[in-house]
N, C-alpha and C positions, 0 to 999 in steps of 0.2 A: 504494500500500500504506500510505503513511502516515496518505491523511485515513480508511481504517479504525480507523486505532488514534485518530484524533484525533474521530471520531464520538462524537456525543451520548448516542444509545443502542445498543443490541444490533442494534434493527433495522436503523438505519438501516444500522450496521456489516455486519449480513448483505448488504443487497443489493450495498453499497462492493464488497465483498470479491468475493463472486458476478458481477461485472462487471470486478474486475481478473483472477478465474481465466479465466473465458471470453478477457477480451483477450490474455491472455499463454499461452494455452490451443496457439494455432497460433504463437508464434515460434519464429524459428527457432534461438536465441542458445540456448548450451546450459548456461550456469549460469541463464541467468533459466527456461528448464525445471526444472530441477535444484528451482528453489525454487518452481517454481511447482506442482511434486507435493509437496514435503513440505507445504506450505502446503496443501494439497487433502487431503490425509492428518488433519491435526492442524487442519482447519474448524472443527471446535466447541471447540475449546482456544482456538483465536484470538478467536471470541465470549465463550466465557465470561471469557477477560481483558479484551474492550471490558465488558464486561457488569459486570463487580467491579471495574472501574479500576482493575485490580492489575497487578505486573510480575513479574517475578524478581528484583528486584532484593533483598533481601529474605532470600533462599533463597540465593543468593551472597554476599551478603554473611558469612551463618550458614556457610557452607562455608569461605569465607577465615579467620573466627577459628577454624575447628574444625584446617586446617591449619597457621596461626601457632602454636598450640598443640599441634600432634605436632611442630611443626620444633624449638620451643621445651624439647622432653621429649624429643629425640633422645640416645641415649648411654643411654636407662634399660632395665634388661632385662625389664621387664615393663609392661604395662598399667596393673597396682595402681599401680608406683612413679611412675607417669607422672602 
């Protein structure tokens, strides 16, 4: 799963990927199924981040200051005064 994400391009990343669903397709281990359907679910999400060489990281990061700052504003009775 990692040299998908460590792919050059999309395609190559597509077939990576399309050869780790199939191999982990039949085991038997029941969390490496677990992820090997949501991974099969959310295919073209996985591409299009090989594809934009983007992460979440990003989008959590903007979530931690958004809750630093409601913890920081606790005790106000409203929204405005926050």
């Amino acid at each position: 799963m990692r040299a998908v994400f460590r792919a050059k391009d999309a395609h190559k990343a597509q077939g990576l990927l399309d050869a780790w669903l199939k191999a982990t397709a039949y085991c038997r281990i029941a969390p490496v199924v677990a992820v090997e359907k949501k991974v099969r679910r959310r295919r073209a999400d996985v591409i299009a981040a090989v594809n934009l060489g983007t992460g979440n990281g990003r989008v959590e990061s903007i979530n931690n200051k958004i809750k630093v700052t409601i913890a920081s504003g606790y005790g106000f009775c409203n929204a405005d005064n926050l």
